[in-house]
C-alpha positions, 0 to 999 in steps of 0.5 A: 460501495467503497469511497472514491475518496481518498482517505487519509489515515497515520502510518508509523515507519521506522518510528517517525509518524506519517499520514497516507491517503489512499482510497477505500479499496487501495487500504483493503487491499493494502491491510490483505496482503500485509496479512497474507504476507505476514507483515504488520501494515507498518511494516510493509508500509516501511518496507515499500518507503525504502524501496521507493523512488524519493521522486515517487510519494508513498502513497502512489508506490503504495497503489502500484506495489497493491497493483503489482500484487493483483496483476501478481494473482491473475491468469496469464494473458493469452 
C-alpha cells in the first residue's frame, strides 16, 4: 500500500527549482499520464503552473488535473 503521506519531492518549471508534495498514489498517477502524454514530468508540471489559479497552490491543481484525467477514462454515468 502506498503512503497517505504527503511526500515531497523538486520539480523544475521553466528553470526555477520548486518542491510539491503529493501523496504516493497522486505522483504515480502524475509520472503516467505524463508518459502517456509524452510530456517529461517538468514539463507537464510547468504546464499546469501557467494554467493555474495563483489562488490555487500547485500541488492541489496538480491532484485536480490528475482527477480530472481519471474521471476523463472512466464510463459515462447512466
Amino acid at each position: 500500500m502506498s503512503s497517505a503521506r504527503p511526500v515531497k519531492r523538486s520539480l523544475t518549471l521553466r528553470g526555477h527549482r520548486t518542491s510539491v508534495s503529493l501523496e504516493d498514489a497522486f505522483w504515480a498517477a502524475f509520472r503516467r499520464i505524463a508518459a502517456r502524454e509524452d510530456l517529461a514530468l517538468n514539463e507537464l508540471a510547468a504546464r499546469i503552473d501557467a494554467e493555474r489559479d495563483p489562488e490555487t497552490g500547485l500541488a492541489s491543481a496538480i491532484r485536480v488535473y490528475v482527477l480530472e484525467k481519471v474521471l476523463e477514462g472512466l464510463p459515462p454515468q447512466g
